[in-house]
C-alpha positions, -999 to 999 in steps of 0.1 A, spaced: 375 488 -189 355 463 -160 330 490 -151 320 494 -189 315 459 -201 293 427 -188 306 402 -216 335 392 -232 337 376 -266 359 364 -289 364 354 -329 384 319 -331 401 317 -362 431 339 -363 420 355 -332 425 321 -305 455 311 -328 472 318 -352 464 318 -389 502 307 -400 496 276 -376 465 263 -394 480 272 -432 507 251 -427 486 223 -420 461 226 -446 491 231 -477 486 196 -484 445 199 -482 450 228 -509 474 207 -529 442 185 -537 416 206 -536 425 236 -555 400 242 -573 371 229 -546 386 252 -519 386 281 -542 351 282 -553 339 278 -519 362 305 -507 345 326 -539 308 313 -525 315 331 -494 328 362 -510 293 362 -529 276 359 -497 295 386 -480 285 408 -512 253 401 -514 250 404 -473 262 446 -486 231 447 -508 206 433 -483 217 451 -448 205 432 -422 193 403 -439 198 366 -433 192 333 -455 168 310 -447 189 277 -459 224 293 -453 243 257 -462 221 250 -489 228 284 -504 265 281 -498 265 254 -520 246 263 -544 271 292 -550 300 271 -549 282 244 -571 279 271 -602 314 281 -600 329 242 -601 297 229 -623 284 206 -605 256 192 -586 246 218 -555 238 188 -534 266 172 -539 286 199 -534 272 202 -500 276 167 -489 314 175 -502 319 208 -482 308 191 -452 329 159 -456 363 178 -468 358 209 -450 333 209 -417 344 176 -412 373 169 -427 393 198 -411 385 187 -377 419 164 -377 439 194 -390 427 219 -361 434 191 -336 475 200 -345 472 234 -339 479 254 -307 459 281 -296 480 318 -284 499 315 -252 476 328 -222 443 320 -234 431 299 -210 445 319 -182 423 354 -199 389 331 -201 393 322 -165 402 353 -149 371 369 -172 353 345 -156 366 350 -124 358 387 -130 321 382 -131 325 388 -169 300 366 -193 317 350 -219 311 341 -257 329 324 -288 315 339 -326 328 327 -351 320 326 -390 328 289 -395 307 266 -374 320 261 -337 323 228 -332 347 221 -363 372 231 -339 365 207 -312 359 215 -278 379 249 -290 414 238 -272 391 236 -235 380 275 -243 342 260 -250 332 246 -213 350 283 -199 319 303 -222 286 309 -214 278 311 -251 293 297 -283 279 307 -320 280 300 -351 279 328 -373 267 306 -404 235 291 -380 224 325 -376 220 323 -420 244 354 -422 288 357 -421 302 385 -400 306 419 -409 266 414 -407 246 429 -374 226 392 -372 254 370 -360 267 402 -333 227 408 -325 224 366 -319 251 366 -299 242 398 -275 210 380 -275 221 343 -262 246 363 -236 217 383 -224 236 416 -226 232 446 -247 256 451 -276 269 479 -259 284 465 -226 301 433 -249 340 437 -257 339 417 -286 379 407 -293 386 397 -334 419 400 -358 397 415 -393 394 451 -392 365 448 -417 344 413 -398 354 419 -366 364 450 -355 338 473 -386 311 444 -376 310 443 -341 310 483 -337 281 488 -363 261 474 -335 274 492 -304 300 466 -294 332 479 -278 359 462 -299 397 444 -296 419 434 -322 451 412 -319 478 425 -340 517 411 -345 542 421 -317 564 439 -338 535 457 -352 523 467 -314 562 478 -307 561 500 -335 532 515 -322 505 502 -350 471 509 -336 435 492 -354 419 519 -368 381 520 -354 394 494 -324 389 508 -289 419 483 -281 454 468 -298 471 441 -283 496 415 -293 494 392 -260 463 375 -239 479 387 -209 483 419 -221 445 420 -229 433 404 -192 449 436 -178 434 461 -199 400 446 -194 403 434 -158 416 471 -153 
């Protein structure tokens, strides 16, 4: 795949590690904040709906109108449920990502990219930096995005366009690597990015393929030699 792609990105969550390692530190956030954690996980849904209705489209205030969502499902104030998602979730989640272990072989795939002559990026739908310096990945890219600074979530073409843009490459020479079929892999292809989707070993062995996803893989190794290829 070298001769048909300039750039190299990647989703974080789910896609860098894995989602199990993350739930099972947040069971005790979600033990006391039920109800919080669900209406902002119900704002986003509205956002992603709305996003369906308004192709191509982008908010202006994205946090403010996050909140604002979330504030009408829990009945309260919209600015202080924004100074609330940012203290228990932007902020406060930091500690919890700081316990989890990326995949095996990361690293090793960013630097032989690299080594490749490949640009690299990081897109993800949750603001970049939440994670740190994304487990050493973040000083290996070129680029690094948040998909909610662009004032649109992925499946949407304005976070993909953004980050063609920043790389300086044209959607179609970007391999743009995910683990959702409908954001990552549906998303990046509506805009002419060649796509890869991680997918569980035993899923791989049984011979499970993405649909729509030019590749499957299960290891980062496995990945660096399809690409390097």
């Amino acid at each position: 795949m070298r001769a048909e792609i300039d750039a190299i990105a990647f989703d974080i969550d789910g896609t860098l590690y894995s989602n199990w390692s993350f739930y099972r530190q947040l069971f005790p956030f979600l033990l006391g904040h039920t109800r919080f954690l669900s209406a902002f996980g119900e704002a986003r849904r509205d956002i992603r709906i709305w996003q369906e209705a308004h192709p191509g489209a982008a908010h202006e205030d994205f946090f403010g109108w996050q909140a604002e969502l979330a504030a009408r499902r829990l009945g309260a104030d919209p600015g202080e449920t924004r100074a609330r998602i940012d203290r228990l979730i932007y902020e406060g989640w930091k500690p919890l990502f700081a316990r989890v272990k990326p995949y095996r072989h990361t690293a090793e795939t960013f630097r032989r990219c690299r080594a490749a002559g490949l640009k690299i990026g990081i897109l993800s739908d949750f603001l970049p930096e939440q994670k740190g310096d994304i487990w050493g990945l973040a000083d290996l890219s070129d680029v690094v995005v948040g998909s909610e600074e662009t004032g649109a979530l992925k499946p949407s073409p304005i976070p993909f366009r953004a980050l063609a843009g920043k790389l300086g490459v044209d959607p179609e020479r970007i391999l743009y690597v995910g683990n959702s079929v409908r954001s990552d892999v549906e998303g990046a292809r509506a805009v002419g990015m060649k796509t890869a989707c991680i997918v569980h070993p035993v899923a791989l062995l049984l011979g499970h393929k993405v649909p729509g996803a030019d590749i499957s893989f299960a290891s980062y190794r496995k990945l660096t030699r399809i690409v390097l290829e």
